[in-house]
VOLO-822496 format. One record per residue: residue number from 1; residue in one letter; chain; x, y negated, z negated of N, C-alpha, C in turn. Coordinates in pm, 1 decimal, padded with zeros to 6 digits. Atoms other than C-alpha are relative to their C-alpha. Layout:
BEGIN
+-----+------+------+----------+----------+----------+----------+----------+----------+----------+----------+----------+
| pos | code | unit |       nx |       ny |       nz |      cax |      cay |      caz |       cx |       cy |       cz |
+-----+------+------+----------+----------+----------+----------+----------+----------+----------+----------+----------+
| NUM |    A |    A |        X |        Y |        Z |        X |        Y |        Z |        X |        Y |        Z |
...
+-----+------+------+----------+----------+----------+----------+----------+----------+----------+----------+----------+
//
This chain:
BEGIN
+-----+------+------+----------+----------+----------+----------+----------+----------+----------+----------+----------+
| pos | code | unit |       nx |       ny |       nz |      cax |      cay |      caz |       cx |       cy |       cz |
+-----+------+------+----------+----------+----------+----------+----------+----------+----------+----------+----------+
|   1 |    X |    A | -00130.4 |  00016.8 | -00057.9 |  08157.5 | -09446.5 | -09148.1 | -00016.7 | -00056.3 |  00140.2 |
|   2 |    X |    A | -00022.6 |  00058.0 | -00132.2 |  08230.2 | -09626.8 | -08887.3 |  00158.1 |  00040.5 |  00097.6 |
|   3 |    X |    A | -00093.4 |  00005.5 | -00074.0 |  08458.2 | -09569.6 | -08568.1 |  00043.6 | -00107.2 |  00107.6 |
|   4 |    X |    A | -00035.4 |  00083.1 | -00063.1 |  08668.4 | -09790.9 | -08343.4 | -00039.9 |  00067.5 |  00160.2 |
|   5 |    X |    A |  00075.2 | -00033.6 | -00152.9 |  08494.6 | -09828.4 | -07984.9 |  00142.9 | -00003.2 |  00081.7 |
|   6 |    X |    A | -00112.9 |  00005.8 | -00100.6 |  08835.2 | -09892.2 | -07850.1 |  00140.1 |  00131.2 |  00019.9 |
|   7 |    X |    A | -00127.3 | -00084.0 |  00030.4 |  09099.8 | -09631.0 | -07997.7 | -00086.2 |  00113.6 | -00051.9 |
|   8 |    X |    A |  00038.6 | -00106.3 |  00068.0 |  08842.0 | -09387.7 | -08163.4 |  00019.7 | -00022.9 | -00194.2 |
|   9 |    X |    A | -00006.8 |  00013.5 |  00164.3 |  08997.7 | -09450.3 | -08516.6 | -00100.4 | -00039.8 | -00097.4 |
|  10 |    X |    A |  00116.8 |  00067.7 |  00044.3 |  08794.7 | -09506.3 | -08788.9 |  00050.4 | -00162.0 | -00086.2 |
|  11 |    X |    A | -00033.8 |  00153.6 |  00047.2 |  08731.2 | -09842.2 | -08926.8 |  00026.1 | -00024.5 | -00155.7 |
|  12 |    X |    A | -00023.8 |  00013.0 |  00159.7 |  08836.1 | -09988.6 | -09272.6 | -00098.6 | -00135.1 | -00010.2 |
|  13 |    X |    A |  00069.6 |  00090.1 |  00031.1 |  08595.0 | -10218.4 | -09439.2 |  00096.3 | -00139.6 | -00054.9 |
|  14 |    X |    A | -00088.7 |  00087.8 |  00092.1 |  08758.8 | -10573.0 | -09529.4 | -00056.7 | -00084.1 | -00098.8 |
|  15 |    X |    A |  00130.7 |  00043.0 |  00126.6 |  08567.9 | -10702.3 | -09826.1 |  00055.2 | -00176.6 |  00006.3 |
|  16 |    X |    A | -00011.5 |  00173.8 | -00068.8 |  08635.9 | -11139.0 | -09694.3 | -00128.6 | -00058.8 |  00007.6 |
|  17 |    X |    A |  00102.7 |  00080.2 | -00009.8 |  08399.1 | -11373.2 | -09665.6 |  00044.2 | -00046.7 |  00185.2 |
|  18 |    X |    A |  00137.2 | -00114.0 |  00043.3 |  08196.2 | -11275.2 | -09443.5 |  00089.0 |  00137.6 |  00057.1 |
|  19 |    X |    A | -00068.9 | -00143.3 |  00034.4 |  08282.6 | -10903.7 | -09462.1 |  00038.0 |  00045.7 |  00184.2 |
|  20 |    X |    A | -00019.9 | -00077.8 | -00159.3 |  08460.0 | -10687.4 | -09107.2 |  00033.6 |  00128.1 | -00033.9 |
|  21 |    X |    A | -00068.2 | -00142.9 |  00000.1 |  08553.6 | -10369.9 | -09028.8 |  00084.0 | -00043.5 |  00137.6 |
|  22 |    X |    A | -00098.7 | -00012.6 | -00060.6 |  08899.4 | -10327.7 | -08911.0 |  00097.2 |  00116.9 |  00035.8 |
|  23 |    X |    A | -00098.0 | -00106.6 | -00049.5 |  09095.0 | -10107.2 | -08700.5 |  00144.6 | -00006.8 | -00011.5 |
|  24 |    X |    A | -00130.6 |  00022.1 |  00022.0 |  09453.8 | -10049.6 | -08830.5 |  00037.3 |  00063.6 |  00112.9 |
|  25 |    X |    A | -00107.4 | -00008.2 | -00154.6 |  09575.2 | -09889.6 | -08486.0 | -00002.3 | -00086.6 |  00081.7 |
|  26 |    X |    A |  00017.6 |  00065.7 | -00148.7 |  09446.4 | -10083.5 | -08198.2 | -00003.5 | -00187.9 | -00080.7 |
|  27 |    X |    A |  00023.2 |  00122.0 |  00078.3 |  09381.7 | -10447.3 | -08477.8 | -00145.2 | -00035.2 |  00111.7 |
|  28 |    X |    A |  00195.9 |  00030.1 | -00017.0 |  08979.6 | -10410.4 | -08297.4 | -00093.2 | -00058.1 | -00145.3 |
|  29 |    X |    A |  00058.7 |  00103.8 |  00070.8 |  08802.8 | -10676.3 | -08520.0 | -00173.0 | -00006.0 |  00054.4 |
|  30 |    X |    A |  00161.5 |  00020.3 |  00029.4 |  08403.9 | -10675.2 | -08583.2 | -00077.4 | -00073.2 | -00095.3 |
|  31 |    X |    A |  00121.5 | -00003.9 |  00129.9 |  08119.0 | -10822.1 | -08844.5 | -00047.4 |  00098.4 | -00010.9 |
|  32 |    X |    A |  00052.4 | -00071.6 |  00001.4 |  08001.6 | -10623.1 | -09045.5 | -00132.0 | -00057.6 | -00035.0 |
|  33 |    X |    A |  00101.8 |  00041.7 |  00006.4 |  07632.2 | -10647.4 | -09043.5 | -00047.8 |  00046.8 | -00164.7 |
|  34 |    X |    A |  00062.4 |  00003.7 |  00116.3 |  07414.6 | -10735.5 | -09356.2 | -00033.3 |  00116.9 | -00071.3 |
|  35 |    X |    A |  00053.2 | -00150.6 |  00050.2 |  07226.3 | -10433.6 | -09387.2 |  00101.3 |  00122.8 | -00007.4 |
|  36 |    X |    A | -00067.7 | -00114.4 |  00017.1 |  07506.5 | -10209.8 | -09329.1 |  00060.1 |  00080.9 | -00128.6 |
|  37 |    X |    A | -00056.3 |  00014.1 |  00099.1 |  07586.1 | -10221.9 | -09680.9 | -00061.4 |  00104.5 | -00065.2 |
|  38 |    X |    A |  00066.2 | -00073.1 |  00096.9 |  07327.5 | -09947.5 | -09825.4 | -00060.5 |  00097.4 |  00119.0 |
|  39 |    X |    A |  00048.4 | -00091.4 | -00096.2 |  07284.8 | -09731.8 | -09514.8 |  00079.6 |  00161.1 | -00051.3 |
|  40 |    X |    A | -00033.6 | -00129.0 |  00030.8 |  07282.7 | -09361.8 | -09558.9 | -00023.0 |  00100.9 |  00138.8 |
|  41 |    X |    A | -00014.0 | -00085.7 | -00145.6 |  07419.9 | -09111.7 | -09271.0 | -00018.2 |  00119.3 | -00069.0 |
|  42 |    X |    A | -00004.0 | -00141.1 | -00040.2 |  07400.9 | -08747.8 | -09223.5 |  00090.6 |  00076.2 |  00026.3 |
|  43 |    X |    A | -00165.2 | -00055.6 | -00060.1 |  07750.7 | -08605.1 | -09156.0 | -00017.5 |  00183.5 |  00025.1 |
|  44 |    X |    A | -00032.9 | -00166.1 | -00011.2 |  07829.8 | -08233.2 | -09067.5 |  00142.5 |  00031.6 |  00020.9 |
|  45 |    X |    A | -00179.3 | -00069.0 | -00013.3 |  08163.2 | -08078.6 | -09136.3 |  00014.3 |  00113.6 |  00036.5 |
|  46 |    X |    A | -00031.9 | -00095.9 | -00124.3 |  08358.3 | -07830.3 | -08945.3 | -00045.8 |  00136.8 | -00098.6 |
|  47 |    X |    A |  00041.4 | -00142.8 |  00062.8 |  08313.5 | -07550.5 | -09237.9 | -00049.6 | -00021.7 | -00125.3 |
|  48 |    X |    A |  00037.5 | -00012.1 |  00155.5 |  08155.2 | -07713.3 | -09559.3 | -00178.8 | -00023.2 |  00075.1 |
|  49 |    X |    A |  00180.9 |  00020.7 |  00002.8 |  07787.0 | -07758.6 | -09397.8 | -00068.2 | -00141.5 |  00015.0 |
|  50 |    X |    A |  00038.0 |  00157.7 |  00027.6 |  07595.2 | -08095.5 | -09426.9 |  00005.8 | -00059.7 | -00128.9 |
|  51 |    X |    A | -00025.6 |  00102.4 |  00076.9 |  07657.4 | -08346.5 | -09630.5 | -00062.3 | -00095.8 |  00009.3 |
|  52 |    X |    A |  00038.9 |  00171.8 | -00047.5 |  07543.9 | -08706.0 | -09692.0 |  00112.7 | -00099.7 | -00032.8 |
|  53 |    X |    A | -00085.3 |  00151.6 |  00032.7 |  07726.3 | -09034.5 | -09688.5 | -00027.7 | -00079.7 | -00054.5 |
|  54 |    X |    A |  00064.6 |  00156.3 |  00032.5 |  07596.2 | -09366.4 | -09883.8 |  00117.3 | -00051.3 | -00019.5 |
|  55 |    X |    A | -00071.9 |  00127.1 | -00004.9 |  07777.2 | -09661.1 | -09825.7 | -00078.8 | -00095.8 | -00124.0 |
|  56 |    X |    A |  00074.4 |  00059.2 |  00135.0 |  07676.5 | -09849.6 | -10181.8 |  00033.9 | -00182.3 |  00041.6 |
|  57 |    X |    A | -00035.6 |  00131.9 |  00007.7 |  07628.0 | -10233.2 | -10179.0 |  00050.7 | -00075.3 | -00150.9 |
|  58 |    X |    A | -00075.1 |  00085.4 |  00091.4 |  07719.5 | -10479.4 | -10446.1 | -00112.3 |  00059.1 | -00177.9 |
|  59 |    X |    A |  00076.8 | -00034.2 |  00090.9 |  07414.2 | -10403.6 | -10660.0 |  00004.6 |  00150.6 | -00066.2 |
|  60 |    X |    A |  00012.9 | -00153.1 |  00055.4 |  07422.1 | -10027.5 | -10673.6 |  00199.7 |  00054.7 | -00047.6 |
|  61 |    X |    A | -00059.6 | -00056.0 |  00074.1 |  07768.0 | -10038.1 | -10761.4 |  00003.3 | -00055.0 | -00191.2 |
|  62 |    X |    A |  00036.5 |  00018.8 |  00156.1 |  07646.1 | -10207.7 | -11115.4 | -00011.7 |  00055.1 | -00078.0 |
|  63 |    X |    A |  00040.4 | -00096.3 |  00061.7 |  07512.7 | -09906.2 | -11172.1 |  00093.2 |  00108.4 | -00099.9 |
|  64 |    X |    A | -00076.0 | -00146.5 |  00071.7 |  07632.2 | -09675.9 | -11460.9 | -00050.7 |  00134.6 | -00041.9 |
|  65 |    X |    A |  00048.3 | -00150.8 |  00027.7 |  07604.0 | -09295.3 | -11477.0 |  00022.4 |  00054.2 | -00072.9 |
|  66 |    X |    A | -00060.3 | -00046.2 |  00140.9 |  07865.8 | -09183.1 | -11710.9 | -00023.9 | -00033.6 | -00126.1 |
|  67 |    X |    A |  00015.3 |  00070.7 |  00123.3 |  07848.6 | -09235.6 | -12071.5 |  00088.8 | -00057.2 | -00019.1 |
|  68 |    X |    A | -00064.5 |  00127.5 |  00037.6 |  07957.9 | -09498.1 | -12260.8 |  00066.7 |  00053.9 | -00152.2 |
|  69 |    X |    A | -00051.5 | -00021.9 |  00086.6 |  08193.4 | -09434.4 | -12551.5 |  00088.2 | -00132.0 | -00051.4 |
|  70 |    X |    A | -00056.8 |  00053.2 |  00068.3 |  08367.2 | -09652.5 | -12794.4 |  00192.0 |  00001.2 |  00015.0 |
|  71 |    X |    A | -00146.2 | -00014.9 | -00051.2 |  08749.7 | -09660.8 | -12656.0 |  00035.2 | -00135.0 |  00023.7 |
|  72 |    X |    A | -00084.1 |  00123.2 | -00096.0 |  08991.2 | -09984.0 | -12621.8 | -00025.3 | -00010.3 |  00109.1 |
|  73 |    X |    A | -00048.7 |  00078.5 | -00155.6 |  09041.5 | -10094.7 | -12299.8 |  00187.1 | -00043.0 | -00056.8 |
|  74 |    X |    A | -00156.5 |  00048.5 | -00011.7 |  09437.3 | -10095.0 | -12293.8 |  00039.1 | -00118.0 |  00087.6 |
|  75 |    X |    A | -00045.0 |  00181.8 | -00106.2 |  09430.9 | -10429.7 | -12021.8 | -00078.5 | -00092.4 | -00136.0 |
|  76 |    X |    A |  00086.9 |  00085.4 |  00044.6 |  09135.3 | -10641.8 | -12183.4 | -00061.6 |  00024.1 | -00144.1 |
|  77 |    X |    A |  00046.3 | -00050.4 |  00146.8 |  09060.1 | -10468.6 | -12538.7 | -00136.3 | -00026.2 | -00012.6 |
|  78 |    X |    A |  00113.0 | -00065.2 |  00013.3 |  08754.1 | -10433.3 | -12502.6 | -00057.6 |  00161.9 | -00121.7 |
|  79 |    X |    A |  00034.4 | -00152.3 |  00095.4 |  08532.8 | -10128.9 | -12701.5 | -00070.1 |  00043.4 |  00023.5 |
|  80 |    X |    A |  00135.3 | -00074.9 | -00050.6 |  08328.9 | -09989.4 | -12443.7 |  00055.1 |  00070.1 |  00149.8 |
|  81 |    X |    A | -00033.6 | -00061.6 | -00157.8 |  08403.0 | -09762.3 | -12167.6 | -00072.8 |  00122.2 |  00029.8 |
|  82 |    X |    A |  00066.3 | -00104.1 | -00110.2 |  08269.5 | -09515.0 | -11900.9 |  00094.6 |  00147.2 | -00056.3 |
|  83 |    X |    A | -00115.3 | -00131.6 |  00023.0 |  08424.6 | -09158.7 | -11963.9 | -00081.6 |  00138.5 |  00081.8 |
|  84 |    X |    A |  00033.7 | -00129.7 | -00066.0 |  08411.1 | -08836.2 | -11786.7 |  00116.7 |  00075.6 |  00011.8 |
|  85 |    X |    A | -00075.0 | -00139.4 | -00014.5 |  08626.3 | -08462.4 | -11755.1 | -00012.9 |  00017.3 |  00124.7 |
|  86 |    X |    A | -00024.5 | -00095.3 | -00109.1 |  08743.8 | -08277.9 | -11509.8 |  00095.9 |  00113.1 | -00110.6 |
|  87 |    X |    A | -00107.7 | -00088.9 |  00037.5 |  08906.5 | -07930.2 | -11584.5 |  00121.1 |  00058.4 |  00083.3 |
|  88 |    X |    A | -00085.7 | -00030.7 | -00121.3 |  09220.0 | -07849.4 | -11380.9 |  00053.5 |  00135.8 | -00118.5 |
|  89 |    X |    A | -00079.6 | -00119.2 | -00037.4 |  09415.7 | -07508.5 | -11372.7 | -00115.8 |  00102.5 | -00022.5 |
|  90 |    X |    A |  00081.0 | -00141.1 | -00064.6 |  09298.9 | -07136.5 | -11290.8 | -00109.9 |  00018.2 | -00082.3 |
|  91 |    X |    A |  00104.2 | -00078.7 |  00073.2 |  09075.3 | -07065.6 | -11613.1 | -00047.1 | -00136.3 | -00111.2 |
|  92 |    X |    A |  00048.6 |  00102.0 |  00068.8 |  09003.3 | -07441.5 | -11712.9 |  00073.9 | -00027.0 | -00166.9 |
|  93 |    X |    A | -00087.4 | -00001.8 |  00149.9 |  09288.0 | -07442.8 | -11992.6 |  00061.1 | -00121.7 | -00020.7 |
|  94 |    X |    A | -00071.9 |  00164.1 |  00037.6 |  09353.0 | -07800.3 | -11958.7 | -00140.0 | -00079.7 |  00052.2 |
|  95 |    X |    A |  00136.4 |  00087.9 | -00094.7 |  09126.2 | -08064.1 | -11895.4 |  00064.1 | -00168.3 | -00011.3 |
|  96 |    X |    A | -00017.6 |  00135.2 |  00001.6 |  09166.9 | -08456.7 | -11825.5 | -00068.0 | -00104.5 | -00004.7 |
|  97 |    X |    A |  00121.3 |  00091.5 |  00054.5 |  08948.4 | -08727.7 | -11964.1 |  00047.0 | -00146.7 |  00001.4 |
|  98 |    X |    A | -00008.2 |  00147.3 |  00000.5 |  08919.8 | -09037.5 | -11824.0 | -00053.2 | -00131.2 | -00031.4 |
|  99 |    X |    A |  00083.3 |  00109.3 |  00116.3 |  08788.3 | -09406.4 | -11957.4 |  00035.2 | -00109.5 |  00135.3 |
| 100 |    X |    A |  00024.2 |  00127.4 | -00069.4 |  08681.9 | -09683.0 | -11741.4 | -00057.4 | -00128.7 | -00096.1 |
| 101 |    X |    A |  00087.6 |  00114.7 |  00056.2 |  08619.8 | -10030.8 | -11939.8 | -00135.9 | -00047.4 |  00115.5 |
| 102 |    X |    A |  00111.4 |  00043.1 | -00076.0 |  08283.2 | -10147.7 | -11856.6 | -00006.5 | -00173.8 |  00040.3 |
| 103 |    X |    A | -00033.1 |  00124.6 | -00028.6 |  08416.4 | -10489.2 | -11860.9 |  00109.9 | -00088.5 |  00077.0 |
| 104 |    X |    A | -00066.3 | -00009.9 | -00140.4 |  08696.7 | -10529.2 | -11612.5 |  00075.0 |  00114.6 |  00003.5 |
| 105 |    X |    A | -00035.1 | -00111.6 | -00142.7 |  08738.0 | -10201.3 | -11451.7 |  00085.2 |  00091.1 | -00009.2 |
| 106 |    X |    A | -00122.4 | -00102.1 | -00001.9 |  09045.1 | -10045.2 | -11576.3 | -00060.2 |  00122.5 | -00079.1 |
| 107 |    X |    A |  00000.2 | -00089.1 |  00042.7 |  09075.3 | -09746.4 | -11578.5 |  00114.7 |  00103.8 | -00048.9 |
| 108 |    X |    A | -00115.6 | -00045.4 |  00072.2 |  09308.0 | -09497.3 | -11773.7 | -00022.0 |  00215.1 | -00012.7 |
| 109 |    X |    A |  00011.4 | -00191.6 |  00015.8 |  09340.1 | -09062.9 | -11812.7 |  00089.5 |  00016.9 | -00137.8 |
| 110 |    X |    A | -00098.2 | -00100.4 |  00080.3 |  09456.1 | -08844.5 | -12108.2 | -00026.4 |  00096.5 |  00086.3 |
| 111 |    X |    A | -00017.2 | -00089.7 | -00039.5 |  09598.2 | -08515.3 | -12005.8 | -00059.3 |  00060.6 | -00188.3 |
| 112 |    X |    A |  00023.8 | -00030.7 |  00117.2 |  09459.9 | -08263.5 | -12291.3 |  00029.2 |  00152.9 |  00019.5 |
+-----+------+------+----------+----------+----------+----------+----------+----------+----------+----------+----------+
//
């Protein structure tokens, strides 16, 4: 993460040719540098402990973790997508399963 040297705020990345980070309060304008793209910080929060940050570049977001299941794609019909759960309420009595095509990007949820 980056912060603005002028206002404090933090910066937003603008993904342009070639890439900045921009300050939506003060409009403080930078490059962002090459390497900054796969740097990994150290953070400490006020009551969860340390943490890490990675900022992922172009390559490592290629990467797939989730499995791959056999599902449409409701944009591009496709028959391959990313999927993963979460369980929401008190004793995990619902859960929501979502599907990312691996071929442009959309993504979609059932409630179950």
């Amino acid at each position: 993460m980056w912060f603005c040297p002028e206002c404090g705020a933090l910066l937003e990345i603008v993904h342009e040719s070639p890439a900045s980070l921009n300050c939506r309060k003060c409009g403080y304008t930078t490059k962002l540098k090459q390497d900054a793209s796969t740097e990994k910080r150290t953070t400490h929060g006020y009551d969860r402990g340390v943490r890490e940050v990675a900022v992922l570049g172009k390559e490592e977001t290629k990467l797939r973790t989730f499995p791959i299941v056999n599902v449409k794609c409701e944009k591009c019909g496709k028959n391959e997508s990313e999927s993963w759960a979460i369980e929401v309420g008190s004793q995990g009595t619902s859960s929501i399963t979502f599907f990312r095509c691996t071929s442009c990007g959309h993504t979609r949820r059932e409630v179950a």
